[in-house]
Each structure stands twice: as structure tokens, then as C-alpha cells.
Biotite code that builds the C-alpha atoms (Angstrom):
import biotite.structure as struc

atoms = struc.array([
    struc.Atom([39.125, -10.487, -99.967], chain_id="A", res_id=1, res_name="UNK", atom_name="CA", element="C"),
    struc.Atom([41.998, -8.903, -98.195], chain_id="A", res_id=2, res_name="UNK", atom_name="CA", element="C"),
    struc.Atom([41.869, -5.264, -97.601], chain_id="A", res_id=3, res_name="UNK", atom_name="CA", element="C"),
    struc.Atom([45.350, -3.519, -97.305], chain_id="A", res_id=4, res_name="UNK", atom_name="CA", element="C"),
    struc.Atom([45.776, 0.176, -96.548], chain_id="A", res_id=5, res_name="UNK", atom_name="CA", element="C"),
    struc.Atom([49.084, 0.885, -98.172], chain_id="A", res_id=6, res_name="UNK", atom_name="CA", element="C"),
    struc.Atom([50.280, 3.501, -95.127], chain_id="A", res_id=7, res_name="UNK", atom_name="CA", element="C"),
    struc.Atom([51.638, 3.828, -91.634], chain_id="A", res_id=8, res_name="UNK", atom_name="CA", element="C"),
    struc.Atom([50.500, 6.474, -90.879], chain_id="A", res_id=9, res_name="UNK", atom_name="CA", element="C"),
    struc.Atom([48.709, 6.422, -87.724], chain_id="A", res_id=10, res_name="UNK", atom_name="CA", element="C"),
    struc.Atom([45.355, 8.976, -88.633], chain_id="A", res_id=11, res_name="UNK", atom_name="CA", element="C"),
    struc.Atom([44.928, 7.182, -91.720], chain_id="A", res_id=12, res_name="UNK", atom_name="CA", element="C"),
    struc.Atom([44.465, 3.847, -89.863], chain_id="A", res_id=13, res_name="UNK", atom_name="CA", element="C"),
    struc.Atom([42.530, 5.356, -87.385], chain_id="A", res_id=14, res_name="UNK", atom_name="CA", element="C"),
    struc.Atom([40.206, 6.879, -90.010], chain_id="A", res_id=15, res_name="UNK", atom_name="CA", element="C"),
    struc.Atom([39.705, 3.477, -91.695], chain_id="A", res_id=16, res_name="UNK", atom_name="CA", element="C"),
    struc.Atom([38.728, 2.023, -88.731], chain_id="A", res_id=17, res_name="UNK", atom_name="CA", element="C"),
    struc.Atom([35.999, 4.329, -88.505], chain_id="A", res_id=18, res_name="UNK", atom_name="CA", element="C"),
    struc.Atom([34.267, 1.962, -91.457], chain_id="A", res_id=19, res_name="UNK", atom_name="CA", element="C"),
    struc.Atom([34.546, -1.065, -89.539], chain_id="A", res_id=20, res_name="UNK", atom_name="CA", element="C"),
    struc.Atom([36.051, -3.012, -91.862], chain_id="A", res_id=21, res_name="UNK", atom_name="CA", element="C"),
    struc.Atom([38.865, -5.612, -91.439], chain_id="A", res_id=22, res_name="UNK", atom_name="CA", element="C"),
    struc.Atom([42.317, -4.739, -92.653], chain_id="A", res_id=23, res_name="UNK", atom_name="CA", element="C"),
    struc.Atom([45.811, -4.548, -92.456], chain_id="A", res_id=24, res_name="UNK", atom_name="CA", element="C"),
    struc.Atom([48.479, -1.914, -92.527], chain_id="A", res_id=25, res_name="UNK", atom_name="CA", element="C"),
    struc.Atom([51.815, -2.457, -94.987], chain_id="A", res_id=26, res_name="UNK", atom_name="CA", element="C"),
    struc.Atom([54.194, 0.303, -95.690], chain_id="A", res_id=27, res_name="UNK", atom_name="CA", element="C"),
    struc.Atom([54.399, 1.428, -98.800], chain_id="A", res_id=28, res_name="UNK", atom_name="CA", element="C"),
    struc.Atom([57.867, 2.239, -99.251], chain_id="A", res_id=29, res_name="UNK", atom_name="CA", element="C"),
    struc.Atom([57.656, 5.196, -101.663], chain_id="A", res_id=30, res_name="UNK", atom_name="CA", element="C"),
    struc.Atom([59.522, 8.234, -101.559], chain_id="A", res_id=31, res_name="UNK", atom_name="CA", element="C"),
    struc.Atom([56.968, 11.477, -101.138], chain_id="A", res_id=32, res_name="UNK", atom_name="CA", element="C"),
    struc.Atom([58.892, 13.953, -103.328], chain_id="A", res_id=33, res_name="UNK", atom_name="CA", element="C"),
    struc.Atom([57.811, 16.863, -105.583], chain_id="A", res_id=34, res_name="UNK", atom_name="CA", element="C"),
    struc.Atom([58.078, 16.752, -108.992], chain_id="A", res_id=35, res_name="UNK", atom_name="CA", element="C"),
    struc.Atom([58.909, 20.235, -110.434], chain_id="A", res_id=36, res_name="UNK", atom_name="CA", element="C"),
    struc.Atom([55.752, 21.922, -112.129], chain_id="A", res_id=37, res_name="UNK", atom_name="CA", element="C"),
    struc.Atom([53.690, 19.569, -110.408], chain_id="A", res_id=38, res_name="UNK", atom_name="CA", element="C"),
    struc.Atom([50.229, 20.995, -109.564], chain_id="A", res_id=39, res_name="UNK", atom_name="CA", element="C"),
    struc.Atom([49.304, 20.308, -105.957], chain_id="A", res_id=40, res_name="UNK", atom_name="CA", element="C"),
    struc.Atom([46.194, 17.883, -106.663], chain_id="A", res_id=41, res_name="UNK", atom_name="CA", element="C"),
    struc.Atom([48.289, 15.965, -109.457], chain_id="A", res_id=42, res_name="UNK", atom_name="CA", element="C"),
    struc.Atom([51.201, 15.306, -106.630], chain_id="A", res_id=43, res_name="UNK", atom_name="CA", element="C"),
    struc.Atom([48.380, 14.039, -104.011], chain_id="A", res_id=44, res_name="UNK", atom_name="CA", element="C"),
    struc.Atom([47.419, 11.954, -107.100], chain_id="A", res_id=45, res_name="UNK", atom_name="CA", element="C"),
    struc.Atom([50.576, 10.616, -107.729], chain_id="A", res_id=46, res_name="UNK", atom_name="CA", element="C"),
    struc.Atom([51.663, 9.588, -104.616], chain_id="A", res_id=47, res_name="UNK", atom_name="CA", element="C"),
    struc.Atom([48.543, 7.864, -103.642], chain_id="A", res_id=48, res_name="UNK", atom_name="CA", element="C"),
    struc.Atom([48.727, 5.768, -106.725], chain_id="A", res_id=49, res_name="UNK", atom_name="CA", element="C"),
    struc.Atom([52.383, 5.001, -106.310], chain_id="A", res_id=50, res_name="UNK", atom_name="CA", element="C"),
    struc.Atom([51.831, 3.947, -102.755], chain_id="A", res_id=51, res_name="UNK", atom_name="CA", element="C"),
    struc.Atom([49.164, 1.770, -103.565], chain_id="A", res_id=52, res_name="UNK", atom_name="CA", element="C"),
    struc.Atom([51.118, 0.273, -106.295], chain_id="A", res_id=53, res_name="UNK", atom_name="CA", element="C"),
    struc.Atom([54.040, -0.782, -104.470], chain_id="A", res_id=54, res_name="UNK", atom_name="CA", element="C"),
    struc.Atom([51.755, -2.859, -102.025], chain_id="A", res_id=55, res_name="UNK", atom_name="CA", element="C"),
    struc.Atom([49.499, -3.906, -104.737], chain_id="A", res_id=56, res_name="UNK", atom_name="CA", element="C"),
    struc.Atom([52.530, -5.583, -106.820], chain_id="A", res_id=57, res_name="UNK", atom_name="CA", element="C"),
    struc.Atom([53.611, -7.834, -103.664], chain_id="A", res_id=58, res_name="UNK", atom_name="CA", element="C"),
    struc.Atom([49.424, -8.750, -102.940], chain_id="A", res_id=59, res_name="UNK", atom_name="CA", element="C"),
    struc.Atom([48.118, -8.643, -106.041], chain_id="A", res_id=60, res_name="UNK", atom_name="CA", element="C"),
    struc.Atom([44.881, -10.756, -104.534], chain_id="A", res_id=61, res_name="UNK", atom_name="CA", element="C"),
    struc.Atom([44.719, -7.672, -102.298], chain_id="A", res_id=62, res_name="UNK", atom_name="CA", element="C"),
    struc.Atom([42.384, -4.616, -102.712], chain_id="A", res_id=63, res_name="UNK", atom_name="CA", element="C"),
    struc.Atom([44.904, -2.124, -102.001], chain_id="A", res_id=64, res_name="UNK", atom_name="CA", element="C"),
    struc.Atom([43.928, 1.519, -100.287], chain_id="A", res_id=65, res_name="UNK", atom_name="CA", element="C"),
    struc.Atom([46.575, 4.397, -101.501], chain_id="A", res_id=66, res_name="UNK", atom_name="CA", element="C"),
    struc.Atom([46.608, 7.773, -99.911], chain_id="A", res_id=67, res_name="UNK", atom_name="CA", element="C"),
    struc.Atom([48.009, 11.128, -99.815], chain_id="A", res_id=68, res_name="UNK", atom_name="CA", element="C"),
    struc.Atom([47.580, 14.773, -98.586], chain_id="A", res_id=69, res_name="UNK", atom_name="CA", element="C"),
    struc.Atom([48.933, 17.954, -100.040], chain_id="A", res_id=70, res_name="UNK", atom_name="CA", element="C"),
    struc.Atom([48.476, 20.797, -98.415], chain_id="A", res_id=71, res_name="UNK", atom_name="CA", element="C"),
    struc.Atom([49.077, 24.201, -100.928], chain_id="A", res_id=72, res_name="UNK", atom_name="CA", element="C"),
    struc.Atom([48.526, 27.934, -100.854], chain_id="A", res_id=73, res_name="UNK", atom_name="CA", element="C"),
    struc.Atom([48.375, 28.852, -105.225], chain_id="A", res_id=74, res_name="UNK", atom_name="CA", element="C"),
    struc.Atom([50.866, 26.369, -106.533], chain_id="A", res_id=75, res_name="UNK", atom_name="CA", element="C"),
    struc.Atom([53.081, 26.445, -102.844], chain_id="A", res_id=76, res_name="UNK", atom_name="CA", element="C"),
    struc.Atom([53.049, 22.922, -101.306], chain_id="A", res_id=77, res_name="UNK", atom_name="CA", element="C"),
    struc.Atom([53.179, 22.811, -97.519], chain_id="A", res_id=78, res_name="UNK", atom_name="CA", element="C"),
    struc.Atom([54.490, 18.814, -96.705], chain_id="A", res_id=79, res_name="UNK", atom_name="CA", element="C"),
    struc.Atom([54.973, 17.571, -93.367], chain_id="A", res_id=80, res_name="UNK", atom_name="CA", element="C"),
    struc.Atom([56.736, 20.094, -91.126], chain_id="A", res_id=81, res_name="UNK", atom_name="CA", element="C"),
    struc.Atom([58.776, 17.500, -89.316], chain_id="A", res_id=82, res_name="UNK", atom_name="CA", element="C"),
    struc.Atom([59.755, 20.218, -86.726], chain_id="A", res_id=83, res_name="UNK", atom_name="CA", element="C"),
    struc.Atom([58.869, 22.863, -84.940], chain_id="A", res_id=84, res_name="UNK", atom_name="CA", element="C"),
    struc.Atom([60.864, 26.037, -87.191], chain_id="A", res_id=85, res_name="UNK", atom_name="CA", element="C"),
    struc.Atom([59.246, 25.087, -90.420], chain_id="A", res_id=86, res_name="UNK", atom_name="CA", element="C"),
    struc.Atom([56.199, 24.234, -88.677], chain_id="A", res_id=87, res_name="UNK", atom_name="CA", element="C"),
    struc.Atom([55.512, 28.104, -87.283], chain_id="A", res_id=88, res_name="UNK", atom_name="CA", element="C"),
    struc.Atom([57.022, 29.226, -90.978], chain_id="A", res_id=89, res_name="UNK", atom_name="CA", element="C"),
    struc.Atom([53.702, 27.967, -92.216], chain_id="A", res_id=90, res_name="UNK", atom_name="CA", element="C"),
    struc.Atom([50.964, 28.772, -89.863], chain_id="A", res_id=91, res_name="UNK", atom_name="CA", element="C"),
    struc.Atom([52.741, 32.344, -90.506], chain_id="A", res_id=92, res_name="UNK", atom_name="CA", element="C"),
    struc.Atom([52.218, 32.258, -93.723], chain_id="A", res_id=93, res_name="UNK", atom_name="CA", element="C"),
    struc.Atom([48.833, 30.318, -94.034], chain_id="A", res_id=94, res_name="UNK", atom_name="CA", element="C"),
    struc.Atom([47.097, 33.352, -91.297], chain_id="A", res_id=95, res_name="UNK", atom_name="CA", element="C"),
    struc.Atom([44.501, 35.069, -92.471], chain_id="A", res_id=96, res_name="UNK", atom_name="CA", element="C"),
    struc.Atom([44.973, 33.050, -95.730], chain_id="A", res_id=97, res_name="UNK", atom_name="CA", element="C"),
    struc.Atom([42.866, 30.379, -97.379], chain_id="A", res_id=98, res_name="UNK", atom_name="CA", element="C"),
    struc.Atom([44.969, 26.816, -98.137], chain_id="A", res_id=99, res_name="UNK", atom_name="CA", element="C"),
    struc.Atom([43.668, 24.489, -100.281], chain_id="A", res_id=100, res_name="UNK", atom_name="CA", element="C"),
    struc.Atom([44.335, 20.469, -99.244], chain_id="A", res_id=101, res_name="UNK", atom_name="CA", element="C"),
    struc.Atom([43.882, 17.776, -102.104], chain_id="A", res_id=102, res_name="UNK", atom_name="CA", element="C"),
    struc.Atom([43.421, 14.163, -100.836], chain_id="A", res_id=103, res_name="UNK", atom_name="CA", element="C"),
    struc.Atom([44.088, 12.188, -102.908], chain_id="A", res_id=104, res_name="UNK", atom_name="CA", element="C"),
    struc.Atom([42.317, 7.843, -103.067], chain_id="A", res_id=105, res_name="UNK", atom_name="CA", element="C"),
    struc.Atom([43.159, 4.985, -104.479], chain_id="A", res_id=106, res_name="UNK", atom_name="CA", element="C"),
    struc.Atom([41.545, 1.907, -104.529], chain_id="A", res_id=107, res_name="UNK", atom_name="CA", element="C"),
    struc.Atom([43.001, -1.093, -106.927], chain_id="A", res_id=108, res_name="UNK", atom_name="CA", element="C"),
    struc.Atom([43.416, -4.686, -107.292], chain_id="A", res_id=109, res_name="UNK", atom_name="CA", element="C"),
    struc.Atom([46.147, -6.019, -110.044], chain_id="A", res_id=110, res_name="UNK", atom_name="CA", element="C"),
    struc.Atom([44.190, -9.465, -110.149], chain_id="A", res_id=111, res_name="UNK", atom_name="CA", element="C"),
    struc.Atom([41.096, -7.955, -110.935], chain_id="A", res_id=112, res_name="UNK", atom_name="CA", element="C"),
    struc.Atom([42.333, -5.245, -113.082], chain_id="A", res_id=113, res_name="UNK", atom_name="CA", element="C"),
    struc.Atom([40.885, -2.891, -110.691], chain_id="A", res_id=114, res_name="UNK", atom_name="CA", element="C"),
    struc.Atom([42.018, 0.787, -110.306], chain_id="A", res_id=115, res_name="UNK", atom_name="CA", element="C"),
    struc.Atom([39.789, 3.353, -109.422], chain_id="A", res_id=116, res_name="UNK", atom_name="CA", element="C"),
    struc.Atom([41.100, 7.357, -107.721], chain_id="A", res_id=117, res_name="UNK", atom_name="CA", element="C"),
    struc.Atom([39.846, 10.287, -106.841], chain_id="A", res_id=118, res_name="UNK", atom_name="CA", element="C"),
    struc.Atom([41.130, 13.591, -105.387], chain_id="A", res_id=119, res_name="UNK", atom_name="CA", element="C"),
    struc.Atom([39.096, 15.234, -102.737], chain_id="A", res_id=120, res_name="UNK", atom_name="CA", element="C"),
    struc.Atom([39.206, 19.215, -102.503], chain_id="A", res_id=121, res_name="UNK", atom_name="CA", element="C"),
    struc.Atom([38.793, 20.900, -99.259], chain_id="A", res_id=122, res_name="UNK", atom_name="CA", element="C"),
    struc.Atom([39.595, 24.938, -98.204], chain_id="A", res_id=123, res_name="UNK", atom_name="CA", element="C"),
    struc.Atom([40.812, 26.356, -95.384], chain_id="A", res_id=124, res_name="UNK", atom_name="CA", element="C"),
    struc.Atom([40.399, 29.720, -94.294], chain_id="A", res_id=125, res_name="UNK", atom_name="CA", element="C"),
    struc.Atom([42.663, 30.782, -91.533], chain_id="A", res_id=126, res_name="UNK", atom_name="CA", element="C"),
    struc.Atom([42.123, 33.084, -88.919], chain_id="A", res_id=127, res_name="UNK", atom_name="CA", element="C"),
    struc.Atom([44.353, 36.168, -88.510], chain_id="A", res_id=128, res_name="UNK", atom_name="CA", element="C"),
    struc.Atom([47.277, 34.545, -86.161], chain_id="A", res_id=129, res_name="UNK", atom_name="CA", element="C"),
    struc.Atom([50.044, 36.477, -83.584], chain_id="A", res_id=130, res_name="UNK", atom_name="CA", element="C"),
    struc.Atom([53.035, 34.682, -83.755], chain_id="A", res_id=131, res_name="UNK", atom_name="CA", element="C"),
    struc.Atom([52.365, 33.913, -79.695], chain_id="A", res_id=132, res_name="UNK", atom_name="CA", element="C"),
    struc.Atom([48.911, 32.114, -80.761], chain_id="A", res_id=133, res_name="UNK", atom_name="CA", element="C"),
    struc.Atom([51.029, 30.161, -83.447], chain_id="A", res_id=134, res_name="UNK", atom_name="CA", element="C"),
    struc.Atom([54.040, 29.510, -80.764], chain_id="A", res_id=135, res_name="UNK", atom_name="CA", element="C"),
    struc.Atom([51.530, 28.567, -78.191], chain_id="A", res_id=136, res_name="UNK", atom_name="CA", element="C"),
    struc.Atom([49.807, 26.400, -80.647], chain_id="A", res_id=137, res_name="UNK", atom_name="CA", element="C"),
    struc.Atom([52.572, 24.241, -81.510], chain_id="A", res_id=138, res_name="UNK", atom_name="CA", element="C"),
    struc.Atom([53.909, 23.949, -78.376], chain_id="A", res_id=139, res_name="UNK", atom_name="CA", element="C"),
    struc.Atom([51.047, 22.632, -77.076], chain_id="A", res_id=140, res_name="UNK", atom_name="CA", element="C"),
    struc.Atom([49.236, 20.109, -79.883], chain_id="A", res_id=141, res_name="UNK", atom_name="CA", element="C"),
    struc.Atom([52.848, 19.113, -81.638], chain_id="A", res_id=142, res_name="UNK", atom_name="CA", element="C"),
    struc.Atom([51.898, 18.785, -85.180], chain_id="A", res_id=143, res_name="UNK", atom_name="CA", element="C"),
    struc.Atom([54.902, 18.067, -86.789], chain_id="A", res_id=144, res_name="UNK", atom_name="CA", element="C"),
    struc.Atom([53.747, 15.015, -88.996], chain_id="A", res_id=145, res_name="UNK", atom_name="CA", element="C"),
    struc.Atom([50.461, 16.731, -90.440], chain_id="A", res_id=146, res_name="UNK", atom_name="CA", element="C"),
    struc.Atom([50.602, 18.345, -93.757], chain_id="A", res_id=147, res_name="UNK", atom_name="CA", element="C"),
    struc.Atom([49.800, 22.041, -93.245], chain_id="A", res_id=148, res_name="UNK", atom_name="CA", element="C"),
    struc.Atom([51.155, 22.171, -89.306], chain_id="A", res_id=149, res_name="UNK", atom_name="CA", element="C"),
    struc.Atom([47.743, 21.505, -87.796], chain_id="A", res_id=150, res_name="UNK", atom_name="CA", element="C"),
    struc.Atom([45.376, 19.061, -86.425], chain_id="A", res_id=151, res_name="UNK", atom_name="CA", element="C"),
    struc.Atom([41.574, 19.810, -87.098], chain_id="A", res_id=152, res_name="UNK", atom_name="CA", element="C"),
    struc.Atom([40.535, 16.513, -84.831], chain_id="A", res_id=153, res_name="UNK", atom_name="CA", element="C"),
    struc.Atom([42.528, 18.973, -82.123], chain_id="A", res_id=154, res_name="UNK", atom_name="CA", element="C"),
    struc.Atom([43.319, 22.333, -80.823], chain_id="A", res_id=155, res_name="UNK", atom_name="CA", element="C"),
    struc.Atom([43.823, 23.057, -84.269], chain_id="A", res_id=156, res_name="UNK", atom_name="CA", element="C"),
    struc.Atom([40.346, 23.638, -85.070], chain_id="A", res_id=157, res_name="UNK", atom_name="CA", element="C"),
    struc.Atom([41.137, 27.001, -83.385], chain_id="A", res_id=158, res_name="UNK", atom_name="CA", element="C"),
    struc.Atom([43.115, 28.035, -85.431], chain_id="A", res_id=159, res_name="UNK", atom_name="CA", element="C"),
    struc.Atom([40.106, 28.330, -88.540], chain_id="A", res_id=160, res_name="UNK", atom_name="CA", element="C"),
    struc.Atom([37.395, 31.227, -89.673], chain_id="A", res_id=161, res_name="UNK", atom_name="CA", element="C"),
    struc.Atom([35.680, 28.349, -91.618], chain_id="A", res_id=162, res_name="UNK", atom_name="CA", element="C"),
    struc.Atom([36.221, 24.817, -93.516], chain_id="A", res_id=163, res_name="UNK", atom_name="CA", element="C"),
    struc.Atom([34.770, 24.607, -97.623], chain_id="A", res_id=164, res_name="UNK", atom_name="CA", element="C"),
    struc.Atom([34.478, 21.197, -98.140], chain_id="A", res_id=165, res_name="UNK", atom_name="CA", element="C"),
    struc.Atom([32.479, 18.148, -98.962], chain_id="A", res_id=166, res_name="UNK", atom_name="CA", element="C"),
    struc.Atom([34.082, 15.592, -96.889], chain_id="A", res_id=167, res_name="UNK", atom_name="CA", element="C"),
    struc.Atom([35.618, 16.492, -93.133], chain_id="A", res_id=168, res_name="UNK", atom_name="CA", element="C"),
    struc.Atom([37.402, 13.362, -93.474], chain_id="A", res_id=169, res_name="UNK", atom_name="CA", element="C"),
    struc.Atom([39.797, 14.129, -95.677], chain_id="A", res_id=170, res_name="UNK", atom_name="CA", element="C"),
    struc.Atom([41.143, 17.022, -94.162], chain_id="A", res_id=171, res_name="UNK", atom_name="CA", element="C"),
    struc.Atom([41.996, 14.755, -91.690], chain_id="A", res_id=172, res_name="UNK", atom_name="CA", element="C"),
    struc.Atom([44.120, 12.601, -94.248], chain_id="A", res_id=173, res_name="UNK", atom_name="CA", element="C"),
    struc.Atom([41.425, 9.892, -95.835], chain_id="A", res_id=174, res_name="UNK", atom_name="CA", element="C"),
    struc.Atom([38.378, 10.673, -97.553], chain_id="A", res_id=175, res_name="UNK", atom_name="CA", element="C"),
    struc.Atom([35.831, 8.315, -96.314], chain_id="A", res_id=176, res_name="UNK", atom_name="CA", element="C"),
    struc.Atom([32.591, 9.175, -97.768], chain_id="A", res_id=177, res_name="UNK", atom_name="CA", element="C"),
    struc.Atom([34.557, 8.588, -101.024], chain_id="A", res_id=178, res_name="UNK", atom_name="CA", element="C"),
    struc.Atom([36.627, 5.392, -100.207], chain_id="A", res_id=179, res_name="UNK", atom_name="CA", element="C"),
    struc.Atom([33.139, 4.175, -98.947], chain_id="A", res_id=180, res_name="UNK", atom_name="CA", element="C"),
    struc.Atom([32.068, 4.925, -102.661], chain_id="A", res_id=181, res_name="UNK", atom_name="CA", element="C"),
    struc.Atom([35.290, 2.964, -104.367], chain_id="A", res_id=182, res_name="UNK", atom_name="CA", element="C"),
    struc.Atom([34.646, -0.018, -102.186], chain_id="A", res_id=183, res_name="UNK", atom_name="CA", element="C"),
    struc.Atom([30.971, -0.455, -102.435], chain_id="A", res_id=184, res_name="UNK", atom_name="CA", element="C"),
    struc.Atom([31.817, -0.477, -105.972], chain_id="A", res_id=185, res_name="UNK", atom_name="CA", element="C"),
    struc.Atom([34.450, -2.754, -105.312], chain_id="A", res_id=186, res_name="UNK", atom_name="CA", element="C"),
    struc.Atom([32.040, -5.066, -103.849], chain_id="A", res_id=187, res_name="UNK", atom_name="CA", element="C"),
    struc.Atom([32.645, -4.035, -100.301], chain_id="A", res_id=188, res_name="UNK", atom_name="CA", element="C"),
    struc.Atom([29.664, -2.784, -98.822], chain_id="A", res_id=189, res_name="UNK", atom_name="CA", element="C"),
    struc.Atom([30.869, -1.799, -95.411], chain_id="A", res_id=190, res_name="UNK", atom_name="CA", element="C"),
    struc.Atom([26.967, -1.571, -93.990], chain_id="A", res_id=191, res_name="UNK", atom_name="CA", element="C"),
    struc.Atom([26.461, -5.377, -95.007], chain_id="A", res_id=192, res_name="UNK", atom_name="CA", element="C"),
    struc.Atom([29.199, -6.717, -93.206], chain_id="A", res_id=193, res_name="UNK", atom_name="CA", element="C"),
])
């Protein structure tokens, strides 16, 4: 069975290598916007599932991998920085703070009437920052895609008192202990292949 990962983003594919398992990247061409009075982990939920969806309708053989990240402090979503301004606007205001990601899963096949999600918690807790640390931060590591302005694989691990979480993995943007789970129930036991 074909395994698609509905993304093109580069950590996600990189991540999904790490199970060893054939597959093939397809954008998903959905638009990652907020919905007003959206909860953080119901917006990761959303667009996962809508991304998987719009690849799952054009290979509906296909088990279909959706994914997204929100990054929030309370109900405040942090998306993608995209530059450098908005970037150091929220390592500001994450220091010394805790920020809550949700990452969210989903795992479906239309001919199979397969759908299966799940939203992975994880905490954050921030060191106290200068705005020099922050500046030289950025400057150096760049992380202008990555919800939350960091990278945790990188330098940005620095930047952290501690991580709460169950699974590093999806800090990084794709849970795999959990994906493992939705595809060995799937029938894709990555360890028998």
C-alpha cells in the first residue's frame, strides 16, 4: 500500500524517514488559517485533517499522513514567523514563559474507510532571554519556518529551562511514537518490514 505524507515540509519528511518506511511527499494544498475562537489543539486538529484530506481525495488507495503544529501561549497562537521581526516578537514574549505546542496526526485511507487522529501535547518552558541572546539566536540558526521561532534539533535547545512531554518528536513537527501507533494499526508494522 502506498504511503503518502500529505506535506512539504522538509522536518516532517525528514522525521518520517526516521521509521524507515517507503513513501512519498504530495502537497497538500490547504490554506493554514485561524479560525476565530479556535482553541490551539482544535486548529492543529483541523489542519492536519484537512491536509490529509485533500491528498487522500486524489489517492484514495493511499494511506494518507496529515500534520500540523501550533505553537500557543493561553489561547495566543504563534504560526510560522516567516521573518526575522515577528520572529524576535515571539521569543520576547515566550522568555521566561511556558508555550504549549499541539501536534496534531492523521492517518486515513478513503478506500478503506480509514481515519484515525490524535493531538500530541508538549510544554515548553523558556529560559529568561536578553533581547541580544534572542538577536544572536536568530541570526545565527534562521528559524523563520518553525512554529514558535525555534529549532530544538538546533541551537535552539538553548534557548529552554526544560521540555514536558511524552514524545520529543513532535516538538519537532511529527509525532512518531504515535504515527508508529496509527500505522501498526493500520497494518504497517514498520519493525517487520
Amino acid at each position: 500500500m502506498d504511503i503518502l505524507l500529505a506535506s512539504t515540509s522538509p522536518y516532517r519528511r525528514a522525521l518520517l524517514e526516521r521509521l524507515q518506511v517507503k513513501f512519498q511527499c504530495v502537497p497538500p494544498c490547504v490554506a493554514e488559517d485561524s479560525v476565530a475562537g479556535e482553541a490551539p489543539a482544535d486548529m492543529a486538529a483541523r489542519l492536519a485533517r484537512s491536509k490529509a484530506h485533500a491528498v487522500a481525495n486524489l489517492h484514495p488507495h493511499a494511506l494518507v499522513i496529515g500534520s500540523d503544529q501550533v505553537a500557543a501561549i493561553g489561547d495566543e497562537v504563534f504560526g510560522k514567523p516567516g521573518n526575522f521581526k515577528v520572529a524576535k516578537e515571539q521569543l520576547l514574549a515566550s522568555s521566561g514563559r511556558e508555550v504549549r505546542f499541539y501536534t496534531a496526526v492523521t492517518l486515513i485511507c478513503l478506500d478503506r474507510g480509514l481515519e484515525q487522529f490524535h493531538v500530541e501535547p508538549f510544554s515548553v518552558h523558556f529560559r529568561t532571554l536578553s533581547a541580544n541572546q534572542i538577536v544572536n539566536y536568530l541570526q545565527r540558526e534562521q528559524p523563520y519556518d518553525c512554529a514558535g521561532s525555534f529549532k530544538v534539533e538546533g541551537l535552539g535547545i538553548a534557548l529552554f529551562e526544560k521540555l514536558v512531554g511524552n514524545d520529543p518528536t513532535s516538538l519537532e513537527g511529527l509525532p512518531l511514537i504515535k504515527l508508529n501507533e496509527l500505522l501498526a494499526d493500520a497494518g504497517v508494522d514498520v519493525l517487520a518490514m
